[in-house]
N, C-alpha and C positions, 0 to 999 in steps of 0.2 A: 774762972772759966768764963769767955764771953759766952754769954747764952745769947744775946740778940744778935749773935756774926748773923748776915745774911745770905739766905741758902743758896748754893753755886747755880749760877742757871744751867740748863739742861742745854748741852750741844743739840743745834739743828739738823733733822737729816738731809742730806746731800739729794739735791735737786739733779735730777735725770740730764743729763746732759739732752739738750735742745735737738729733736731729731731731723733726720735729713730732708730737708724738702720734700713733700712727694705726697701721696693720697693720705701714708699711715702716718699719726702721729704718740709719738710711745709714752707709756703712763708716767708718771712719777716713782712710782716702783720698775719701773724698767723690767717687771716680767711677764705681762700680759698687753696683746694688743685689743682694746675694746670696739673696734670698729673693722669691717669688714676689708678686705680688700680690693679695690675696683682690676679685676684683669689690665696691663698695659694694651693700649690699643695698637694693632699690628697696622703697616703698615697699609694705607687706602682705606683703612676702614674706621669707623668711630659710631657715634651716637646717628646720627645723619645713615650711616648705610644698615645698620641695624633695625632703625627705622625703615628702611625698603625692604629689607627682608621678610618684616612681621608684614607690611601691606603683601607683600609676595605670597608668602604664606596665606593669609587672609582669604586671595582673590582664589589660590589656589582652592581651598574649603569649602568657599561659596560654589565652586562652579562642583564638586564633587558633590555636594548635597542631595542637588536632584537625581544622581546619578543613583545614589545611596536609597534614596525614595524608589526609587521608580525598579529596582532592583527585584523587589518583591513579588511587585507586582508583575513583569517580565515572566519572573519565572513561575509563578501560577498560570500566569498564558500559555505557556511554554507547555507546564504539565497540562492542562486542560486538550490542549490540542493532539499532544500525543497520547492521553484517556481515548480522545475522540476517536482517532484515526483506528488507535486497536480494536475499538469497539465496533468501527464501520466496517472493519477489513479482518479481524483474527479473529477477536474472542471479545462476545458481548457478556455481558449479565444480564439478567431476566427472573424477575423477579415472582415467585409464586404464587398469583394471586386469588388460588384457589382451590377445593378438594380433590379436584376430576383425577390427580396421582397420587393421593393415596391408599399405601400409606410408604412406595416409594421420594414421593417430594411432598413435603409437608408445607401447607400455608405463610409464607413469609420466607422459603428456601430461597437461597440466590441460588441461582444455576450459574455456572460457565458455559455458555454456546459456543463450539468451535463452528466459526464460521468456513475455517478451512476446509473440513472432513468433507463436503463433496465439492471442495472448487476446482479439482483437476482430475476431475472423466468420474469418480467416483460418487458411488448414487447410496439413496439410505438401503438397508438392509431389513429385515424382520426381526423385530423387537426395541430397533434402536428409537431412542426420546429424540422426537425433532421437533423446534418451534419449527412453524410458518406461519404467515402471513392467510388468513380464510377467508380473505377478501375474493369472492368471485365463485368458491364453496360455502363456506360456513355462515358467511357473510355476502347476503346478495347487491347489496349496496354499502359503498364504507359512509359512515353519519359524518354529518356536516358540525364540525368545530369550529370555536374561533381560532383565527391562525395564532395568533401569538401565545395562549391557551396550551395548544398543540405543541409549537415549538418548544417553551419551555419544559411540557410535557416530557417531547422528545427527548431532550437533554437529560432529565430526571432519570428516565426509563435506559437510557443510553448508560448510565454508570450503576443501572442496579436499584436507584433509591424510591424510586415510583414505577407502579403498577404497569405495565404494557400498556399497549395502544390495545382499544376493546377488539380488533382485528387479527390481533396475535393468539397463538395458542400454544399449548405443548401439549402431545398425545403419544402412544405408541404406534408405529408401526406395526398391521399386525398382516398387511400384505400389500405387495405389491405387483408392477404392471405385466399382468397374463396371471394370476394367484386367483383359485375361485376361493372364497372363502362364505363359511356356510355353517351356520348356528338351528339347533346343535346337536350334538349326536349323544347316544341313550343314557349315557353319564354327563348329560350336558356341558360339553368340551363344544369349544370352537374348533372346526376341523380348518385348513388348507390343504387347498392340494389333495383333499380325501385324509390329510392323516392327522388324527387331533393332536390339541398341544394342552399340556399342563401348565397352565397360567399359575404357578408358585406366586407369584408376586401379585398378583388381585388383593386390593382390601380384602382383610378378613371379614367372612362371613357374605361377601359379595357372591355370585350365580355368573360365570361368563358372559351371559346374556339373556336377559328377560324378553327381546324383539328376536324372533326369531327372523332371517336374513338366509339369502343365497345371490350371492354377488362376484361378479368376474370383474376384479380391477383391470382400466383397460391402461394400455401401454403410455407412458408417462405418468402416473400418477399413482397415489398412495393409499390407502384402506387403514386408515388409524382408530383408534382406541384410548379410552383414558382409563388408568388401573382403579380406580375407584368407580364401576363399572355402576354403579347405583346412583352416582353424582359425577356424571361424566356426560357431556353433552360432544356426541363426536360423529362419526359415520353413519352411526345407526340413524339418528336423528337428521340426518340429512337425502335420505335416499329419495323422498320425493321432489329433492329442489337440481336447479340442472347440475349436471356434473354424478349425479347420484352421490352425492355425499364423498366422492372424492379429491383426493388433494393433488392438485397440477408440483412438479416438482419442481418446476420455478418458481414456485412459493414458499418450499422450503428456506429459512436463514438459514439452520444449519442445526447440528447435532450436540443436544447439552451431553457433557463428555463429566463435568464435577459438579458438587456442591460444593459453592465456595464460601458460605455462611449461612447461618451462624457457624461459630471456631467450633462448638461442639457436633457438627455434623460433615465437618469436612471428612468426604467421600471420594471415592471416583464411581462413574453412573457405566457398569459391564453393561454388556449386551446378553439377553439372559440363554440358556443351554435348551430354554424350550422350543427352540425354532431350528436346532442344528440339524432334526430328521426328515424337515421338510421335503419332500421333493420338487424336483422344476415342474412349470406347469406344463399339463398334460400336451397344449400345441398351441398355436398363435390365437390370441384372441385382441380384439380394436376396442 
């Protein structure tokens, strides 16, 4: 037996047939291609127009950007302006800034004021809450502010989040123009009109009136009240200044109608059942 034959060489494997022209070019094993394939370019177009497309694009982006920016801000302006308008024209906020109502409106209460409720012939009523403005009653001179102080001020006060203007107020109505109204009769009840009213809603433990009064509201104007009659600076306190402590009712803004915060006191603010047996007053008074 030749033992040293020499070992048969091993057949080579068959080389991939040379592939066709073109981007791909195929393995040695002819079953995978390792490299991607470039799309054929269509007709007009190539590297060079693909290139204007992305600056197309590009320029497109750029000019979108500020648009993108400034979007924001638009429409904050946007909301701000229509805050503003309803606040000027429908319905303000006004903010609590003190005990004189309670323990109907508690300190830090937002009120809703409908500014509507007398803007077409209709006037306040007995019992209803109305800010106005006690510039010329309450307030015989309005104080000198820095304007831009103010203005901001304004805007604060305007959405609710800062205190009124010192000029502002909120009270009850507790009569109005030709109403004599007159403190107080043997159960110390504020009478109208000769006929007393049960003040249910007074701070507890309050006295309708500690100043006793005998007042004929004259024709335009208001005779208010604060329900915290103990810490209430209102009509009584004014009868020696002109106007006699009344309120012109072109100074009324308008009638708080809700409480719109805090969420745990949302309310709506009735008009209360003590003033339905009023009667009209007795005959013209100026």
């Amino acid at each position: 037996m030749d033992t040293d034959a020499q070992p048969s060489t091993l057949p080579e494997r068959d080389s991939s047939p040379a592939p066709d022209q073109g981007a791909e070019q195929g393995s040695r094993f002819g079953c995978f291609s390792w490299r991607r394939k470039r799309p054929a370019s269509v007709s007009g177009e190539g590297p060079a127009a693909e290139s204007g497309e992305s600056r197309e694009e590009s320029r497109e982006e750029a000019a979108a950007r500020p648009l993108l920016r400034r979007g924001p801000v638009l429409l904050m302006l946007a909301c701000l302006a229509f805050v503003g308008l309803l606040s000027a024209f429908v319905v303000q906020p006004f903010l609590i800034p003190s005990s004189s109502m309670e323990n109907t409106l508690q300190v830090g209460d937002r009120v809703l004021v409908n500014k509507l409720a007398y803007r077409f012939g209709g006037e306040p009523r007995r019992g209803d809450a109305v800010v106005f403005d006690g510039t010329g009653s309450f307030v015989q001179e309005e104080p000198a502010g820095n304007p831009v102080t103010e203005l901001l001020r304004g805007a604060g006060a305007a959405v609710g989040l800062v205190p009124p203007a010192e000029t502002d107020y909120i009270k009850r109505v507790i009569g109005v123009g030709g109403d004599r109204v007159t403190c107080c009769d043997k159960r110390g009840r504020i009478k109208v009109n000769g006929e007393p009213v049960d003040e249910l809603y007074l701070h507890p433990g309050d006295s309708p009136s500690d100043v006793p009064f005998d007042v004929v509201v004259p024709k335009g104007k208001l005779w208010v009240m604060g329900d915290h009659r103990a810490r209430s600076s209102d009509s009584r306190d004014h009868l020696g200044d002109p106007g006699g402590g009344t309120v012109p009712l072109d100074k009324v803004i308008g009638r708080a109608d809700w409480i719109g915060w805090p969420v745990g006191r949302w309310t709506s603010l009735e008009r209360p059942r003590a003033f339905d047996g009023i009667p009209a007053p007795a005959g013209p008074h100026g």
